[in-house]
C-alpha positions in Angstrom: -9.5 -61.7 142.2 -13.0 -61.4 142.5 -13.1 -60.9 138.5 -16.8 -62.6 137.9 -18.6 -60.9 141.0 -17.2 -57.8 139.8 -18.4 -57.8 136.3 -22.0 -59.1 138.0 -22.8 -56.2 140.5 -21.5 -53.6 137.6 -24.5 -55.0 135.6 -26.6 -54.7 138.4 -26.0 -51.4 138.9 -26.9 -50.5 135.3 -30.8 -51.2 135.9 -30.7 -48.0 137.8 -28.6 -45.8 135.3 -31.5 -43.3 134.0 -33.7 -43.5 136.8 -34.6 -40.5 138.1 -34.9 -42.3 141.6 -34.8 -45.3 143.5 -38.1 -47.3 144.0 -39.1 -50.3 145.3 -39.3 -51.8 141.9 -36.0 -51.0 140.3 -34.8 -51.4 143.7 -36.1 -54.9 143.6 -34.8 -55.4 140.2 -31.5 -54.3 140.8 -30.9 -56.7 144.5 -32.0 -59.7 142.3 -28.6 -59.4 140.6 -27.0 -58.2 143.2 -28.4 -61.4 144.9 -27.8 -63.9 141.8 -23.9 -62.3 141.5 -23.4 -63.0 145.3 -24.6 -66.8 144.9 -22.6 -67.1 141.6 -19.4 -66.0 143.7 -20.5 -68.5 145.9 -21.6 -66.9 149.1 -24.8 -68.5 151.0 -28.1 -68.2 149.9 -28.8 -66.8 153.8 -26.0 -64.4 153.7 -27.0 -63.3 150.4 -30.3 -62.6 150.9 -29.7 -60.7 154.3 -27.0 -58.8 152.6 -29.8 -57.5 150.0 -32.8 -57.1 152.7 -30.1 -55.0 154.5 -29.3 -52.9 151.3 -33.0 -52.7 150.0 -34.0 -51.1 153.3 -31.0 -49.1 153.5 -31.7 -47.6 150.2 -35.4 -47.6 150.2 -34.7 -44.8 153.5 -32.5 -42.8 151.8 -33.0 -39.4 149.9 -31.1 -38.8 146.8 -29.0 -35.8 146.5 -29.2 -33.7 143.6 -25.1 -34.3 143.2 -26.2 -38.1 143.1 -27.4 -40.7 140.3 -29.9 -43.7 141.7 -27.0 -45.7 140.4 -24.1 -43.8 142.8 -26.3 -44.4 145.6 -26.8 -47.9 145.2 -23.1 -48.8 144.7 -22.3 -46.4 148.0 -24.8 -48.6 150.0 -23.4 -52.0 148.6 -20.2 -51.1 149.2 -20.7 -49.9 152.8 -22.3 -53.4 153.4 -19.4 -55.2 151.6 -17.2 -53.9 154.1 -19.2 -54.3 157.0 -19.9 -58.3 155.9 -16.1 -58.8 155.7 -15.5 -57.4 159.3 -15.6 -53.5 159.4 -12.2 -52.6 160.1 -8.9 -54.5 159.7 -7.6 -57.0 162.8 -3.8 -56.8 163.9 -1.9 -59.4 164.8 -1.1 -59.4 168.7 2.9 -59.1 169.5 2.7 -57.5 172.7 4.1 -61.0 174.5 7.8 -61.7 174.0 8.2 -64.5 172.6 4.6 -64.0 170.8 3.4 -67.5 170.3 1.1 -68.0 166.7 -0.4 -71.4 166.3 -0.8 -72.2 162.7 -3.6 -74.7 161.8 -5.6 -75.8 158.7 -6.0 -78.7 156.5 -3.1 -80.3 154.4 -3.1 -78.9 151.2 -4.6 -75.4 152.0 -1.0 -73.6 152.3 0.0 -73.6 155.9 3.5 -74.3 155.5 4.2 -71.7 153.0 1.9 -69.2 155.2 4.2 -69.6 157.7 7.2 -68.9 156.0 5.3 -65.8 154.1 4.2 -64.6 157.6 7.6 -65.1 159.4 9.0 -63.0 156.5 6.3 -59.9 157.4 7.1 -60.0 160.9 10.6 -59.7 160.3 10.6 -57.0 157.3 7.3 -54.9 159.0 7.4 -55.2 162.4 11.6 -55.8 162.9 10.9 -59.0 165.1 13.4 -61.6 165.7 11.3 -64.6 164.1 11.5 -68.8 164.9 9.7 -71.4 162.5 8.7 -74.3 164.1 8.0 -77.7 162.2 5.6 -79.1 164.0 4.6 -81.2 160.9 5.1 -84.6 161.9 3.7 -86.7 159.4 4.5 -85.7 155.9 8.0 -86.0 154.8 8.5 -83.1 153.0 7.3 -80.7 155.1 10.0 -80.2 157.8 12.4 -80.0 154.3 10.0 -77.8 152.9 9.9 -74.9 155.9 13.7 -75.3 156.2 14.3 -74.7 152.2 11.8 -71.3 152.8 13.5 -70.7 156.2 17.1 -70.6 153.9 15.5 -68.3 151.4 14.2 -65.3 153.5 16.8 -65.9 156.4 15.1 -66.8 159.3 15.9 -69.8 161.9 14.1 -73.3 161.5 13.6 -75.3 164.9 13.4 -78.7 164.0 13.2 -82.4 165.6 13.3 -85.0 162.9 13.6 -87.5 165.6 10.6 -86.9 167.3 7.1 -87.9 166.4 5.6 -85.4 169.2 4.0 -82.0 167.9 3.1 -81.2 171.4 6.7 -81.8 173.2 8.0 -80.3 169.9 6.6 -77.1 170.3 7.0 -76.7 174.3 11.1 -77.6 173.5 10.7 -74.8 170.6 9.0 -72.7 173.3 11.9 -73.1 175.2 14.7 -72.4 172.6 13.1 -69.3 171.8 13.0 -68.2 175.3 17.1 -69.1 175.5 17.8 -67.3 172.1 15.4 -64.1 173.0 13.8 -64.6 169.6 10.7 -62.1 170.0 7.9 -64.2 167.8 7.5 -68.1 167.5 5.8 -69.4 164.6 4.6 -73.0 164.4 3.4 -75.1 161.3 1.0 -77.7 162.5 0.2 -80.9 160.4 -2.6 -81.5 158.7 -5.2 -83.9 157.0 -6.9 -84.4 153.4 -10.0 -84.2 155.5 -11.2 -83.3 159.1 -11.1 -86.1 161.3 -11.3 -86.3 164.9 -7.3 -87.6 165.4 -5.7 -84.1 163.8 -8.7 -82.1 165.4 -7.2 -83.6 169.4 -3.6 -83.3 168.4 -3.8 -79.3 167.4 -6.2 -78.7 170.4 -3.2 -81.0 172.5 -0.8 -79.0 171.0 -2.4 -75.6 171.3 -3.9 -76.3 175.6 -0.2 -76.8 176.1 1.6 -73.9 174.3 -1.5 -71.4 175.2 -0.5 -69.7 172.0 -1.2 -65.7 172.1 -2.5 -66.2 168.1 -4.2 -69.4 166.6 -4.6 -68.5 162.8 -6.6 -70.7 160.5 -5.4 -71.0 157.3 -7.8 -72.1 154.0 -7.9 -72.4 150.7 -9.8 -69.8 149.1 -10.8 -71.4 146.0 -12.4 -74.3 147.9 -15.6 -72.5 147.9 -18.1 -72.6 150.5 -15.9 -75.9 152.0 -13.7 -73.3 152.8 -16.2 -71.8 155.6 -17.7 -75.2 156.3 -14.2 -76.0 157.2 -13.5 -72.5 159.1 -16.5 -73.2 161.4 -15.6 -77.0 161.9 -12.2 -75.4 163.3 -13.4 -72.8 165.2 -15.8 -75.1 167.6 -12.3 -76.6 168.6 -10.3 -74.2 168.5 -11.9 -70.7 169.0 -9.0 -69.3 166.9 -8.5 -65.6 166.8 -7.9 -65.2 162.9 -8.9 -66.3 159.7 -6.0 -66.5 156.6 -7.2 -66.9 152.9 -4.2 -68.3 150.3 -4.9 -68.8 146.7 -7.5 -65.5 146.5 -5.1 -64.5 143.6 -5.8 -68.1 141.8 -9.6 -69.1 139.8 -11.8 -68.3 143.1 -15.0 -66.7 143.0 -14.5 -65.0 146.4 -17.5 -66.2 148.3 -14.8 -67.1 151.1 -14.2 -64.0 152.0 -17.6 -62.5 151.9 -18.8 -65.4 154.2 -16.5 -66.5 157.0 -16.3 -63.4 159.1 -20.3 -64.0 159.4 -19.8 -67.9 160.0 -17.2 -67.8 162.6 -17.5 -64.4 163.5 -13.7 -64.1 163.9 -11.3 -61.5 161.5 -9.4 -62.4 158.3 -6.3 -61.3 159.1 -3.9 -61.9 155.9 -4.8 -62.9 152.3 -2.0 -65.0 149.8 -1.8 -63.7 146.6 1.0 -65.6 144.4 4.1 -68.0 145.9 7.1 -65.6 146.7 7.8 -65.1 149.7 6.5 -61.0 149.6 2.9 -62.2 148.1 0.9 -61.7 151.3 -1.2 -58.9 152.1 -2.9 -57.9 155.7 -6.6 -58.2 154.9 -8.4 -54.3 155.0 -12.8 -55.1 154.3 -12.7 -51.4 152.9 -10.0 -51.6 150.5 -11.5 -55.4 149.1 -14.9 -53.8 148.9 -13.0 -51.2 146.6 -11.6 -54.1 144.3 -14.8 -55.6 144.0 -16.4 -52.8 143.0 -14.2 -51.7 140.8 -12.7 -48.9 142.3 -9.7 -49.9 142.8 -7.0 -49.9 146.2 -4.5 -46.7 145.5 -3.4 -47.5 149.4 -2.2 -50.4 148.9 -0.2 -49.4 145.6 1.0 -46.1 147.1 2.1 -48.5 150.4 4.1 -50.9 148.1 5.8 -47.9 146.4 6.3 -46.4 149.6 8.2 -50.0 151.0 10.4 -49.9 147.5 11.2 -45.7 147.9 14.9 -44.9 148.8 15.1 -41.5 149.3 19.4 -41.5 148.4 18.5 -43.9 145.0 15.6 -41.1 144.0 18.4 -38.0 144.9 21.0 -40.1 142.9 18.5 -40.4 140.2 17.4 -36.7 140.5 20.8 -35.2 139.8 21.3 -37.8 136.7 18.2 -36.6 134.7 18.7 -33.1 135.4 22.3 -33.8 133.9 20.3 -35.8 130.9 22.2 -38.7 132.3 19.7 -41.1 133.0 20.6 -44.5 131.4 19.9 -48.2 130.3 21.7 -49.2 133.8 19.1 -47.1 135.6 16.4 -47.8 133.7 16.9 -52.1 134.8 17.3 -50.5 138.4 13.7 -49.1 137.7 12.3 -52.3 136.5 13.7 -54.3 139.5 11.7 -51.6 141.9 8.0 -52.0 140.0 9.1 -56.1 140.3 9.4 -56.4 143.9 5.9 -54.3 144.5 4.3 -57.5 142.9 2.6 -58.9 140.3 2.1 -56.4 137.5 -1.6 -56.9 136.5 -2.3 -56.7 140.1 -0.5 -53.5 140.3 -2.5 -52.1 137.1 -5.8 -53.4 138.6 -5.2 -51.1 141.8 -5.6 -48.2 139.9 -9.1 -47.3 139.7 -10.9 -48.3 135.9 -7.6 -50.2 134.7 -8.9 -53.7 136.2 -12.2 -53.2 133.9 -9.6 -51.8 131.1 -7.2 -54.9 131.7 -9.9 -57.5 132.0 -9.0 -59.8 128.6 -5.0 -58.7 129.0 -3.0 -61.1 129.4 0.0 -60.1 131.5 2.5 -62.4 132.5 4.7 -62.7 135.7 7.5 -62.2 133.5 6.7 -59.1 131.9 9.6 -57.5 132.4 11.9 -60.8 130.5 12.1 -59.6 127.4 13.4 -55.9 128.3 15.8 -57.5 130.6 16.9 -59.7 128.2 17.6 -57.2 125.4 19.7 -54.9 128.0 21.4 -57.6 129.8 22.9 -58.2 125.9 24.3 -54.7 125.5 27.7 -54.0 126.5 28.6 -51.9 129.8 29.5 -49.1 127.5 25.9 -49.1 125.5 24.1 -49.4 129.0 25.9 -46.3 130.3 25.8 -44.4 127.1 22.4 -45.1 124.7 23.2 -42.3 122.3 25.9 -45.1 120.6 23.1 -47.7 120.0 23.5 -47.7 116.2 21.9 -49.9 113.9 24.7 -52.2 114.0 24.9 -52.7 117.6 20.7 -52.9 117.5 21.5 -55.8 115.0 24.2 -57.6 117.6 21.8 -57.1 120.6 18.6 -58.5 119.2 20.6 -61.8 118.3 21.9 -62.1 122.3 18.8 -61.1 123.7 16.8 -63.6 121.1 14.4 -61.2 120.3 13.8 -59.2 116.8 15.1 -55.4 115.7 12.0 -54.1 116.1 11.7 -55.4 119.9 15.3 -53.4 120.2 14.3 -50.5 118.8 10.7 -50.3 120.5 12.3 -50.7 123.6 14.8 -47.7 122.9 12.3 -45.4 121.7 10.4 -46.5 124.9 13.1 -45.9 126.9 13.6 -41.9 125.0 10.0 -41.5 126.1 10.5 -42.5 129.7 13.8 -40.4 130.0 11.9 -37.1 129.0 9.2 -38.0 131.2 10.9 -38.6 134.1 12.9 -35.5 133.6 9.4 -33.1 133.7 9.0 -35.4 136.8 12.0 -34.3 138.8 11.8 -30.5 137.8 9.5 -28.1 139.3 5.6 -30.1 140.8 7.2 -33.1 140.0 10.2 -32.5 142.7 8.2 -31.5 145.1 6.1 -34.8 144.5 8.9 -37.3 145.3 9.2 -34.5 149.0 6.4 -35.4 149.6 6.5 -39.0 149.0 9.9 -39.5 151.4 7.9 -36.8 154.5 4.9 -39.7 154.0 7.4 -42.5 154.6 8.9 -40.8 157.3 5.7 -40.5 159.2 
């Protein structure tokens, strides 16, 4: 995510390092690669260029403290107007109605079902809302299949008429269920085209003057570019929606989406998609993406996933093993299955402030984690609960189940020695009081 724009602006900062202040020369120098990595990450030559009159003045007005570098200054200023370009302070969805009604809209191919499902999945875990999916999807075949398949999968109800060829009387009989049921948020998928035309542009207005929904979200494909907000504002003189969505922003995109559309449309983006599961969306924070981009990482948003994985009995439990030297291969899986459900792990690692730069030509795969699985999956119940019996004979029997090598068994076992120990400094003393305060912060 934002990878290339990254690497730019850090090499645009570099013309200050050294300078024993800022100028309207190295000033100058510096905005015209501030100004070439914005275009390259393709944002608008006009937004671009105000962005950098805005900073240039900004920085040109400025004293430098003592404490800080020309450099320091110039990424502070940047920053402050990365966030105010993407919209200043996060938007909320609006549940205050019950049933909440949330038009979804977009073109075909830029995620909307899956959106749907993802963000029927968030009200129910985050918000504890009784959630309805409406297919309102009329036209291609596989989408009504589709949203009942991801309904299935995180448990929430489908409405469906695979009779009817009527989004709008669709929707107002969904409207209606909903109402009967006392389900507390309506959701409904909308169908969409290869291209806007003027037919899918009157049946979503049709749809959405007779379900007055309380949300219309627009939902785009972030690696389409500069499309993307071509498209956003092409909706938004029809619609006058009241948030923008961004899917694919974990896929090859050069980010000039999200840097542009809150100035086009002048509307919030509300939630970003970052991978397929179900889990893989995040609510959109300017200040937190204007860290990413500059490198500096989103420690929030880890500390938040960790926070939405933390039992406080499963810590406790865990606690009393380790002091008791009884922490084994059984807990360690339990472990791995936590840091798996707070998402993708390069994601994770590039959260942490320097390891993005430090990751940047690591490859990392989504199944990280496979091999370890694999080679404790192949031990028997008595090895898991008891590592100390893992001879070289057993390491021998285990590599061949697990189709990996002895020295994969034995790295992971000296890996897992090294964990043990660390975990157990962890528990005692600082580190006790750590995981205290972590369960008082999810309390709050």
């Amino acid at each position: 995510m934002f990878e290339g724009l990254s690497e730019k602006l850090e090499r645009s900062f570099k013309l200050l390092k050294g300078q024993g202040r800022i100028t309207e020369i190295n000033v100058a120098e510096t905005l015209k690669e501030v100004r070439k990595a914005l275009l390259d990450a393709d944002v608008s030559f006009k937004i671009a260029k105000d962005f950098t009159n805005t900073v240039k003045e900004k920085a040109l007005g400025q004293k430098i403290l003592s404490a800080v570098s020309p450099g320091q200054l110039m990424v502070k200023i940047v920053h402050d107007e990365l966030v105010e370009l993407m919209g200043g302070e996060h938007s909320d969805l609006n549940l205050k109605a019950n049933p909440t009604v949330i038009l979804i809209a977009g073109l075909q191919g830029s995620g909307k079902t899956t959106f749907s499902a993802k963000l029927a999945n968030f009200i129910k875990r985050k918000k504890g809302k009784q959630t309805l999916l409406v297919a309102g999807d009329v036209y291609r075949p596989a989408a009504i299949n589709q949203l009942k398949v991801l309904g299935e999968q995180i448990e929430v109800e489908v409405f469906a008429d695979e009779q009817s060829k009527d989004p709008v009387g669709i929707a107002k009989r969904a409207i209606q269920y909903a109402k009967d049921k006392n389900f507390n948020v309506v959701i409904i998928d909308t169908a969409g085209r290869l291209a806007i035309d003027e037919q899918m542009m009157n049946e979503i207005a049709a749809v959405k003057a007779a379900v007055n929904p309380h949300e219309t979200l627009f939902v785009v494909d972030a690696m389409t570019g500069q499309d993307a907000v071509n498209t956003a504002k092409a909706f938004h003189d029809r619609l006058n929606y009241e948030g923008v969505v961004l899917t694919k922003l974990d896929g090859d995109t050069r980010g000039g989406a999200a840097l542009t559309i809150r100035t086009v449309v002048n509307k919030p983006i509300k939630f970003v998609g970052i991978g397929e599961k179900m889990d893989a969306l995040d609510v959109f924070y300017p200040r937190r993406m204007a860290d990413r981009i500059l490198g500096m990482g989103d420690i929030v948003t880890l500390v938040e996933r960790a926070q939405e994985q933390y039992d406080a009995e499963e810590a406790e439990r865990l606690r009393k093993k380790l002091a008791r030297n009884e922490f084994n291969f059984n807990d360690f899986l339990k472990q791995i299955q936590q840091v798996k459900k707070m998402g993708n792990v390069k994601d994770l690692a590039a959260m942490i402030p320097g390891m993005g730069k430090a990751l940047k030509d690591t490859e990392i795969e989504d199944d990280a984690f496979k091999s370890i699985e694999a080679i404790i999956y192949s031990m028997t119940p008595e090895e898991r609960e008891n590592p100390k019996i893992l001879n070289g004979n057993r390491r021998k029997r285990i590599a061949r189940g697990s189709g990996t090598d002895i020295a994969e068994v034995n790295r992971l076992i000296k890996q897992f020695d090294e964990v043990s120990k660390m975990m157990r400094n962890l528990t005692s003393g600082g580190g006790r009081k750590m995981m205290q305060m972590m369960q008082q912060m999810r309390n709050r």
